[in-house]
N, C-alpha and C positions, 0 to 999 in steps of 0.2 A: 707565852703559852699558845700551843696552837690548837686553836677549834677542828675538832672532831666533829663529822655529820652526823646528827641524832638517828634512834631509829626509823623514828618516822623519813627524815629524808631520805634515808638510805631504801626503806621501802617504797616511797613515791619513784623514786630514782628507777627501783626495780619494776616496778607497772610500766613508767614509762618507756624502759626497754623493752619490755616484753609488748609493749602496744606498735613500738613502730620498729619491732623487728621483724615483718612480714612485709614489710614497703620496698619498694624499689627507689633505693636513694639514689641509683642514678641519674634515673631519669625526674625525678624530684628535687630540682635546682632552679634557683632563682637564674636565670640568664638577662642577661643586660638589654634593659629596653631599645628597641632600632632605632634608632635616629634618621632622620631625613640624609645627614652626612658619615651616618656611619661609625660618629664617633662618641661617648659618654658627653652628656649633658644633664645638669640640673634641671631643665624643664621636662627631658624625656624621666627621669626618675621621677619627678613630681607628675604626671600624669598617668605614671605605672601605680604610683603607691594609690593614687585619690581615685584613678578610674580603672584601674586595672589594665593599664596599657591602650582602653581606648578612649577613641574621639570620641566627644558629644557630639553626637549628627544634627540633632534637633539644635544648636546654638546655631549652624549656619542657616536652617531651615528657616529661622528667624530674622537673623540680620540681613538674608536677600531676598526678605518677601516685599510685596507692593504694599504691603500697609505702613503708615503714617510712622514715626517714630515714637511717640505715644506708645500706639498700640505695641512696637515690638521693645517697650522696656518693660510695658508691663506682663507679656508674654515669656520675658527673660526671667522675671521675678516670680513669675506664675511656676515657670520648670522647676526654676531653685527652691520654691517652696519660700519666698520671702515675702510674702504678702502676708499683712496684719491681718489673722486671722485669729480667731479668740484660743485657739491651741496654744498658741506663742504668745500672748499676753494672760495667759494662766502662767507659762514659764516665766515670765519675769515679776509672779506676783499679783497678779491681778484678782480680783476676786469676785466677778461680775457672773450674771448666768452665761456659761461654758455652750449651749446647746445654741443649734443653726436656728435663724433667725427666720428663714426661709419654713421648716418643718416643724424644727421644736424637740426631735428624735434622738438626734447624736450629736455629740462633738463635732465643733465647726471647726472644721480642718478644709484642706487647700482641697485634697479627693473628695472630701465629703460636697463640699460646697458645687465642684463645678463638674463632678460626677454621678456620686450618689445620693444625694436627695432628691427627694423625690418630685420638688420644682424643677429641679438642673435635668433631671430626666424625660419632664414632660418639655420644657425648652428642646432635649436637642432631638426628642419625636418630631417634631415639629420643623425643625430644622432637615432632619433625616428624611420628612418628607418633602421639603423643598426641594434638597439638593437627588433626589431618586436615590435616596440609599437605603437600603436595606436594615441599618441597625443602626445605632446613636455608638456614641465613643465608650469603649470601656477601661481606658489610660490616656492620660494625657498626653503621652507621646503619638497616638496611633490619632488623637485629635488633631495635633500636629502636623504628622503625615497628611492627614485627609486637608488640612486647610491648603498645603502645598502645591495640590494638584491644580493643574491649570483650570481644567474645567471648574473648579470650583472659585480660582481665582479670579475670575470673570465675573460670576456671579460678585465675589466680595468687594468690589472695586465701588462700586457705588456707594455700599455702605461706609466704607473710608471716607467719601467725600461728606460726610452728613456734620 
């Protein structure tokens, strides 16, 4: 017996045509991620499907700073978002008070904690007037960026050695 498409698929079938019949399917192709040699690789597809074809800037930013190795695994854990924070131990079943420990306001999350609360905010005022800067981080990549700069590396060198 052979299965016939109900109405209903046959009507999604017909939206769907009608949604991406104004698209330019030519220029809407998957093309093959570049490689270093020019030729198909499982690492260059796996870097297309996870990052969208790019580099993580910030993982080197990490492994060729002058701080201690300590500090750049936990900076590595920090990007990835792999730090025990009480968001990720609700996900595995936890059932303890969820709220930052610091404020008391919101879910302690990896942004909230070393971003948006409003201790981590008065910290990097504080910092932002150390180092003569103008405003405190508003992502942890552009925190990133800023640690990288020489003139500020200068300044952190000291505190590595502590």
């Amino acid at each position: 017996m052979i299965n016939r498409p109900t109405i209903e698929v046959r009507l999604v079938k017909g939206k769907l045509l009608q949604l991406i019949s104004g698209l330019d399917l030519v220029h809407d192709r998957i093309h093959q991620p570049p490689c270093s040699f020019g030729k198909f690789s499982v690492n260059s597809w796996y870097k297309f499907l996870n990052y969208g074809g790019l580099q993580i800037g910030w993982s080197s930013m990490i492994w060729n700073s002058i701080a201690p190795l300590k500090i750049e695994v936990f900076l590595q854990m920090l990007m990835k978002d792999r730090l025990h924070t009480k968001n990720h131990f609700i996900k595995k079943g936890w059932y303890g008070d969820p709220f930052c420990v610091f404020c008391g306001c919101e879910l302690e999350t990896r942004d909230h904690i070393f971003l948006n609360c409003e201790f981590a905010q008065d910290i990097w005022m504080m910092a932002a007037n150390f180092f003569d800067s103008p405003q405190f981080p508003n992502s942890l990549e552009y925190l990133l960026l800023l640690s990288s700069l020489s003139n500020i590396q200068k300044h952190l060198q000291p505190a590595w050695e502590i």
